[in-house]
N, C-alpha and C positions, 0 to 999 in steps of 0.2 A: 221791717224792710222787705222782708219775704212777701208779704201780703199784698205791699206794694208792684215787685216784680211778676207776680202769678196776675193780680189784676190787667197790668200792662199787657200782657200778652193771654188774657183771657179771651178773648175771641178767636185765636190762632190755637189756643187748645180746643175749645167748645164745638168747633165746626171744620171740617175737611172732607175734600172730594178729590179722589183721585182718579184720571179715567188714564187707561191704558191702551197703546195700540203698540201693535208691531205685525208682522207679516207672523202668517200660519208658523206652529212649532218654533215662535221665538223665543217662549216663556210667558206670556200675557196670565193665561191660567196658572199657572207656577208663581206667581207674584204675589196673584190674587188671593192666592189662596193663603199664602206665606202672611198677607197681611190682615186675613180673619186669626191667626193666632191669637192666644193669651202670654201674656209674657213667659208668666212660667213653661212654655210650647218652646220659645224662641233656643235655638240652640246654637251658638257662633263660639269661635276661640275665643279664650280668655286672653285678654290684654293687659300685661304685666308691667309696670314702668318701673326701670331700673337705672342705672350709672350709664350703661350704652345705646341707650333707649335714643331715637331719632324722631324730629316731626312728627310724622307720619304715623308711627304708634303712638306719640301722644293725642293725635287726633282721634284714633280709632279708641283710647280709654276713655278720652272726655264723651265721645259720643254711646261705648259702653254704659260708664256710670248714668248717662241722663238715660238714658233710654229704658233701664231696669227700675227708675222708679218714674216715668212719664207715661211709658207706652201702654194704647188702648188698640183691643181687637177692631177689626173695623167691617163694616156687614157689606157682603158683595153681591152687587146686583150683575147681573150675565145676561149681556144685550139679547143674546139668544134665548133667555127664556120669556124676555119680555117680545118678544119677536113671537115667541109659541103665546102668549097669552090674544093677540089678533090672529093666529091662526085658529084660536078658537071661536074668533066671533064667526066664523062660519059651521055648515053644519059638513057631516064626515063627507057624506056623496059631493059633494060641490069641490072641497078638500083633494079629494080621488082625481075627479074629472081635470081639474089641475092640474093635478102632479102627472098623470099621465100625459098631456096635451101637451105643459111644460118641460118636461123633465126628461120624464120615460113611463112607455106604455110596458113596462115589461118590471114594476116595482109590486110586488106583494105586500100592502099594507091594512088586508082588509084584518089580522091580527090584533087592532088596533083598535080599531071600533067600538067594542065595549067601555073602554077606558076612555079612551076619546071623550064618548056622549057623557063619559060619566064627570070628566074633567070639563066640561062648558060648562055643566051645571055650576058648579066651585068659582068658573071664569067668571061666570052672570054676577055671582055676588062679590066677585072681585073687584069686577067693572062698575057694581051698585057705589061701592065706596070710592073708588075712584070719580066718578063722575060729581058726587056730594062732594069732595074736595075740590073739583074743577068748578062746579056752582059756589064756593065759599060756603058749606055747611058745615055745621058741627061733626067731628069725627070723633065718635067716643074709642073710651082703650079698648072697646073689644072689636071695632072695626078694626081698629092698627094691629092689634093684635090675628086676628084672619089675616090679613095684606101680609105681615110676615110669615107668618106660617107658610101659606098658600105658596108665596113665591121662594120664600129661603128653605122650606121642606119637603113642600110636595111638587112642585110644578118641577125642579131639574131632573126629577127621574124620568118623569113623561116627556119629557124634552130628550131623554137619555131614548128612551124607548122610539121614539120618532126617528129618532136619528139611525139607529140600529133597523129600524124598516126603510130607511129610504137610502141605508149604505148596505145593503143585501149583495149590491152587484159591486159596487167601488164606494169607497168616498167621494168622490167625485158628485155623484147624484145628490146628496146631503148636503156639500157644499152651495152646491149649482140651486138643491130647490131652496134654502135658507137665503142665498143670496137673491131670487127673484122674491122671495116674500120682504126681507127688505127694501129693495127696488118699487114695488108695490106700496108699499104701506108711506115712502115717503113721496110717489106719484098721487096714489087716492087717497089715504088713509086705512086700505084692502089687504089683507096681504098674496089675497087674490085677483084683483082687478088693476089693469094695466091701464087706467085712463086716468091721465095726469090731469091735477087741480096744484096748482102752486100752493096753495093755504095748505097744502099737508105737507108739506115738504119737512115739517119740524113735529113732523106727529109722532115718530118715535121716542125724539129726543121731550118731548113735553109729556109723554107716561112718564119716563124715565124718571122726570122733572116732578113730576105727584106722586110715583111712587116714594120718595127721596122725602116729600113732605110728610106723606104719614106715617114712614119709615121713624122721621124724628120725635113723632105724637110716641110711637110705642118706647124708642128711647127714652123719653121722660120719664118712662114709669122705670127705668131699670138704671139708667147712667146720667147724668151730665154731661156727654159728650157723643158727639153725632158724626161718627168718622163712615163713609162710604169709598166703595170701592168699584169704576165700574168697568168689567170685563168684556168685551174691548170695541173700542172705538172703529167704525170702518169709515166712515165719513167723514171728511173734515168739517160741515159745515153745521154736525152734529157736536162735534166738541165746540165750536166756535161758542152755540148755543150756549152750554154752560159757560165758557167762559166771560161773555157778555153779563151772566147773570152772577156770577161767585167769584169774589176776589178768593173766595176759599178754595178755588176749583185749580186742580195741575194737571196737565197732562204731560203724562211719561210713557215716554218710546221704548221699548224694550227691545235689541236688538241680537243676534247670535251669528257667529260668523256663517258662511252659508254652508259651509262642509258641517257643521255640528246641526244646523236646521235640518240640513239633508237626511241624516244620517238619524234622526229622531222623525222623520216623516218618514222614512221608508223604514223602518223597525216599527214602530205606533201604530202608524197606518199603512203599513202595505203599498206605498204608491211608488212606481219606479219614477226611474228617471225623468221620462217621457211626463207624465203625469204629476210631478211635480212642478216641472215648468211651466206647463199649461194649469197648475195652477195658481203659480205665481202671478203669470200676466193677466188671468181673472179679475186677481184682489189688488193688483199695481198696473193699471191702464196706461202709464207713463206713455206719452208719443201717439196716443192712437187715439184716432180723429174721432170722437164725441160730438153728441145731437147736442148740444148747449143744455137744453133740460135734464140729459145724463149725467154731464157737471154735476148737477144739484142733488141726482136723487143715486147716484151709483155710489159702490166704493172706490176707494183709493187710498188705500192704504199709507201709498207713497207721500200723498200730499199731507194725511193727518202725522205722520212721523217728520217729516217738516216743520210741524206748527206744532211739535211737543216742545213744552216746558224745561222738561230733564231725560237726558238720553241714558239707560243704563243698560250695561254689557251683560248677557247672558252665556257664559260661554263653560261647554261639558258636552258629550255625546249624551244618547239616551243610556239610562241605563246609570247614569254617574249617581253617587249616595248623595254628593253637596253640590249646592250651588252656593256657597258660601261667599263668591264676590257680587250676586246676585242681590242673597240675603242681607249682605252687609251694606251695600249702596242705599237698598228698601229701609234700612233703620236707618242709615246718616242724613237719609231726605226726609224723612218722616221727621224723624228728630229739628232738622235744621226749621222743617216746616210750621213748626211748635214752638220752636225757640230759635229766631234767627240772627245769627253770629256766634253759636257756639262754637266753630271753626272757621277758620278763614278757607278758600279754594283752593284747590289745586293746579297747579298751571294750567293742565291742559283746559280745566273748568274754566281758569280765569281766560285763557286762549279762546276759548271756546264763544266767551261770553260777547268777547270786541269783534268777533266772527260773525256772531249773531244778528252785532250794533250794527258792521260795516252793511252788511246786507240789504239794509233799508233806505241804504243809499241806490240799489238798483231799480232802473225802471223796467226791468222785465214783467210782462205780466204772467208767464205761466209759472214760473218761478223765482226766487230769489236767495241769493246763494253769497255770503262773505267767506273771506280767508286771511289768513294770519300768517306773513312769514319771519320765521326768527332766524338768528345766529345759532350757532353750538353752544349757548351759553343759558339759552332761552327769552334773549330781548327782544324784541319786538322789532323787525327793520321795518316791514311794509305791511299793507292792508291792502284787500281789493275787493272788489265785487262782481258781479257778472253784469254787463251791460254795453253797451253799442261802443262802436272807436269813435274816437273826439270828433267834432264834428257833424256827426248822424244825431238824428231824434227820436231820443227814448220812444218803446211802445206805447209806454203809459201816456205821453205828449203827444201822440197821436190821435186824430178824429178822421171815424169814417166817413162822415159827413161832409170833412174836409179832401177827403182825397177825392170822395164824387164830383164833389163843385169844381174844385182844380183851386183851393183856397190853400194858402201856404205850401206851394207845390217843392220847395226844395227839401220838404221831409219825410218827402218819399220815392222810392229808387224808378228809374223808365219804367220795371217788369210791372210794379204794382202799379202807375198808370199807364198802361200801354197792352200788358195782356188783357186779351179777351176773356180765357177763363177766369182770371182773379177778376177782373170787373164785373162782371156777374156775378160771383161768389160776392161783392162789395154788395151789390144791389137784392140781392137776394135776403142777406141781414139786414139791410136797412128796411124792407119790407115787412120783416119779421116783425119789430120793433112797433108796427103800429102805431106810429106818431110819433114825435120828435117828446110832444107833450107828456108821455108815460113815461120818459127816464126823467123828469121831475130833475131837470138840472144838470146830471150824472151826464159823463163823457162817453164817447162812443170808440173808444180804444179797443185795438184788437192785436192778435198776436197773431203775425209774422206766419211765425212756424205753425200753428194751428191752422191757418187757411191753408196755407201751401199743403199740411199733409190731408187736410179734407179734399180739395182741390187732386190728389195725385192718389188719395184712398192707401196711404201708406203709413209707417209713424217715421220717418226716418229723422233722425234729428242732427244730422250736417246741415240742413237750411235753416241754420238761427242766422238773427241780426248781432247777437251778442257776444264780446269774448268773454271767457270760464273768468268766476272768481281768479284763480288761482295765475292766470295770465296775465290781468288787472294789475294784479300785485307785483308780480315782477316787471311788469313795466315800469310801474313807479318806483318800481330803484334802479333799472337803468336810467331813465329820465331824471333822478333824485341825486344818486350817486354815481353815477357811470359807471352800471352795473361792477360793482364790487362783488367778489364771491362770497355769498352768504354761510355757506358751511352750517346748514341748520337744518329746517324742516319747515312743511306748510301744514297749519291747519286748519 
């Protein structure tokens, strides 16, 4: 019978990918690293079940016991040093002229140099096997073997070193040049050249994608099980990728309240106050009026924490010994992931999940957002979503094409056919577009709030069409129940 239940779920042991996002100093690294352990590394309270033992402990022993004899290390790739491996397909000067033009003209990195050239060399034959995989060639063990070396021993200290020349003056500049060589590398495929070709838009996420293949050729020679880790996601439409490709692929949001993120970014890194906001709004664009092709190739942190899988709490200043709720959540998903139904949810999980469900009922296009309101007891009274009041037409039922013609005009308000600057802003996307013929079908829906703040060069987000989840929901019990007092909470 045993033989029988390891078969059952032998594919859900053999293969796992985890990608992680969250905003700067949320824990992302901390996670990562937590789950290249060995078991015998794993260190968490002993869970004891006795006569006054509750739920709750018994969930946390059952998922104790599996985990001490299931749990495998698992090997982490760090977007950033594959991010360093395209800054090597250039040579140093080219690199310089860069970072100064970009960045700042006032970074000392010529430090660097010797190691540098010395590291394209190592990149060249990195990229030899990489590319033999992208052609379908045979990758022998001592290719896979180089690919891990290269990337899991040598390439994050030069990554380390880089980093430490281009933070001389602030963090900041490290941030700012890693994020245009991202930007870059999913415009051209460059992590120097700023000229957008759409075909690279997935050129990061497709190293990633080969590196993960030959990653699993050198697993064969050492495990049966092919667990990765990938440190951290800044694009949403870079996890999407995997996700299209790996039913074995999660993505998990790691989250810290913001006084403990603070307070670990300005101890770590020296960044005050000032400096940490403006870094925030960096890596979270929320509201602020984007070229359409920036969508595609910037981050946003926001949006990929959105469309994570599993959301888990990081929460200690810097400086704390444990993150033990941290720790413990990484073994129960891990665990559940391997073997699913070794415990049932937890409200707020299972709250969380018809939160999820309700969501997909909205037709917002920049976002979408459900909520849950209970009693004091934790029943379920209402659901809601974020989306337009009765009678209006969702964004997503919307055609631009239809508001130029004057086609179906009562689902759209006088401003949007009637102002001058919104009707050019209409015409000017429709120009873009280049033929009706190249959306291949596809609708020409557009958001509301995204024209208005291109249109007023602001992000202000009082000009939605839609009311919050969470107002949704209590409509529908005053409309349901005539508003009864819920005495509970939303989630």
């Amino acid at each position: 019978m045993n033989g029988v239940v390891e078969k059952v779920y032998q594919h859900r042991n053999d293969f796992i990918i985890i990608g992680l996002t969250g905003k700067i100093a949320s824990g992302c690294t901390t996670a990562a690293d937590f789950l290249t352990k060995k078991v015998d590394e794993i260190v968490l309270p002993e869970i004891n079940i006795g006569e006054e033992s509750n739920d709750n402990q018994r969930k946390k022993y059952i998922i104790s016991r599996y985990y001490k004899s299931n749990w495998s290390q698992f090997i982490k790739i760090c977007v950033r040093d594959v991010i360093t491996t395209f800054v090597l397909d250039n040579g140093f000067d080219k690199l310089v002229a860069y970072v100064n033009s970009a960045v700042s003209d006032e970074l000392q990195i010529d430090f660097l140099k010797s190691e540098y050239e010395q590291k394209i060399k190592q990149n060249k034959h990195f990229m030899t096997i990489l590319t033999k995989r992208s052609e379908k060639k045979e990758i022998v063990k001592e290719d896979a073997e180089y690919v891990y070396d290269y990337l899991i021993n040598k390439l994050p200290s030069f990554t380390t070193a880089i980093k430490k020349g281009l933070s001389a003056e602030s963090y900041r500049e490290f941030s700012k040049a890693f994020q245009l060589f991202g930007d870059n590398i999913r415009k051209s495929g460059c992590a120097i050249t700023e000229t957008f070709d759409s075909k690279n838009i997935y050129c990061l996420a497709e190293r990633i994608n080969l590196i993960i293949k030959i990653l699993k050729i050198y697993n064969n020679e050492n495990t049966n099980r092919h667990y990765f880790v990938i440190d951290a996601f800044r694009n949403p439409f870079e996890s999407m990728f995997f996700k299209e490709r790996y039913s074995a692929f999660y993505l998990m949001a790691i989250k810290s309240p913001e006084d403990d993120r603070h307070d670990r970014l300005f101890k770590e890194l020296n960044l005050n106050k000032t400096q940490i906001e403006e870094q925030d709004k960096k890596e979270n664009p929320d509201g602020s009026p984007l070229e359409s092709r920036d969508i595609f190739v910037s981050q946003n942190i926001s949006a990929c924490i959105e469309k994570a899988d599993i959301h888990i709490n990081n929460i200690g200043k810097h400086g704390s010994d444990s993150f033990n709720e941290l720790k413990g959540r990484l073994v129960t998903y891990v665990s559940l992931i391997q073997h699913p139904g070794l415990i049932t949810p937890e409200r707020d999980e299972k709250l969380m999940q018809i939160a999820y469900t309700a969501k997909l009922n909205s037709g917002c296009i920049s976002r979408q957002v459900g909520a849950v309101v209970t009693n004091k007891h934790g029943a379920i009274v209402s659901i809601g979503w974020n989306d337009v009041p009765e009678g209006q037409t969702q964004c997503l039922l919307r055609n631009l094409d239809h508001l130029q013609s004057g086609t179906d005009p009562n689902s759209y308000s006088d401003y949007e056919k009637m102002d001058s600057q919104f009707k050019d802003k209409v015409r000017i996307k429709i120009s873009l577009i280049g033929g009706r013929e190249k959306l291949k079908g596809r609708g020409l829906a557009f958001c509301f709030k995204g024209f208005h703040n291109e249109i007023k060069k602001d992000k202000n987000q009082v000009h939605t069409r839609a009311l919050h989840a969470e107002e949704n929901a209590f409509l529908q019990i005053v409309r349901a129940c005539k508003g009864f007092c819920v005495n509970g909470f939303v989630g």
